[in-house]
C-alpha positions in Angstrom: 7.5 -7.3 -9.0 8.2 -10.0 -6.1 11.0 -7.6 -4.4 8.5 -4.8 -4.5 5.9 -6.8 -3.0 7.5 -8.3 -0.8 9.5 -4.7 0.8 5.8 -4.1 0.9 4.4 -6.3 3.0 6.8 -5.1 5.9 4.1 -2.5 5.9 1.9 -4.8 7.9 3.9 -5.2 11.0 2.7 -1.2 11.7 0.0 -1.0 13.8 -3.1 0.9 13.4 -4.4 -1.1 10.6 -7.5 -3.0 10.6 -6.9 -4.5 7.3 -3.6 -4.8 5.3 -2.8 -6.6 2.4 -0.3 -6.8 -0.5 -1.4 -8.4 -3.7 -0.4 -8.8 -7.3 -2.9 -7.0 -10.0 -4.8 -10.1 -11.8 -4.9 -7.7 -14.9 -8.5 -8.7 -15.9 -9.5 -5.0 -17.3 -7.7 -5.0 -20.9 -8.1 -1.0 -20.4 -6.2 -0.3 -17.6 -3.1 -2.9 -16.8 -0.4 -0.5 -15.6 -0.4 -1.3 -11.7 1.3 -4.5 -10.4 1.3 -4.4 -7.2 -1.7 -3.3 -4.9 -1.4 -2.0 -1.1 -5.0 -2.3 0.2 -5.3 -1.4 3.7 -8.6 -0.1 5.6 -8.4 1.7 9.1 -11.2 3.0 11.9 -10.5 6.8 11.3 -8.2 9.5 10.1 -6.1 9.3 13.1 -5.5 5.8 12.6 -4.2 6.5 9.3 -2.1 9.4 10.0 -0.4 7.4 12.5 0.0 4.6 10.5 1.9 7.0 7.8 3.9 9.1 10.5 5.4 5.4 12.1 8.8 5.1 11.1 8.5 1.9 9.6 6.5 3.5 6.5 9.3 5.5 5.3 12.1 3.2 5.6 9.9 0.8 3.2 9.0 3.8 1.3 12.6 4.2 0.8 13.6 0.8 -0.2 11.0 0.4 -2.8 10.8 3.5 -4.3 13.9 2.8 -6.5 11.8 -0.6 -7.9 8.8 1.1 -9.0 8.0 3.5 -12.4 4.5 4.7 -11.2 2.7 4.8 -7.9 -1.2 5.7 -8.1 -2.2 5.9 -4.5 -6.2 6.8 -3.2 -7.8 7.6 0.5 -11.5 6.7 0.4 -14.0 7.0 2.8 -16.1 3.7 2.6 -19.7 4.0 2.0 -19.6 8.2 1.2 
């Protein structure tokens, strides 16, 4: 799980981002332990995002650790909705 966190946190030298983070899953909830590693990242509006995903940067990384991983569980939230 290191090598996919850390191809991860390459992730956080694209811009756009207001928050980025990497982390391993503490695994508290006995009911749902099948993610590792978690990607959290916040950012001001939809553009933001889109051009955080369209930088090149993002799909090299999503190349590289895309091999590592079974699973990958992904959600876009709007806070406070």
């Amino acid at each position: 799980m290191e090598a996919v966190r850390t191809g991860l946190l390459v992730l956080g030298n694209i811009p756009h981002s207001s928050l980025f983070e990497v982390t391993l899953n503490t695994k508290v909830d006995p009911l749902s332990d099948e993610v590792d590693v978690v990607v959290y990242a916040e950012f001001p509006d939809d553009a933001a995002l889109a051009a955080y995903k369209a930088h090149p940067l993002y799909a090299q990384t999503t190349a590289k650790v895309k091999p590592l991983r079974e699973l990958r569980y992904s959600a876009d939230v709007v806070a406070g909705s």
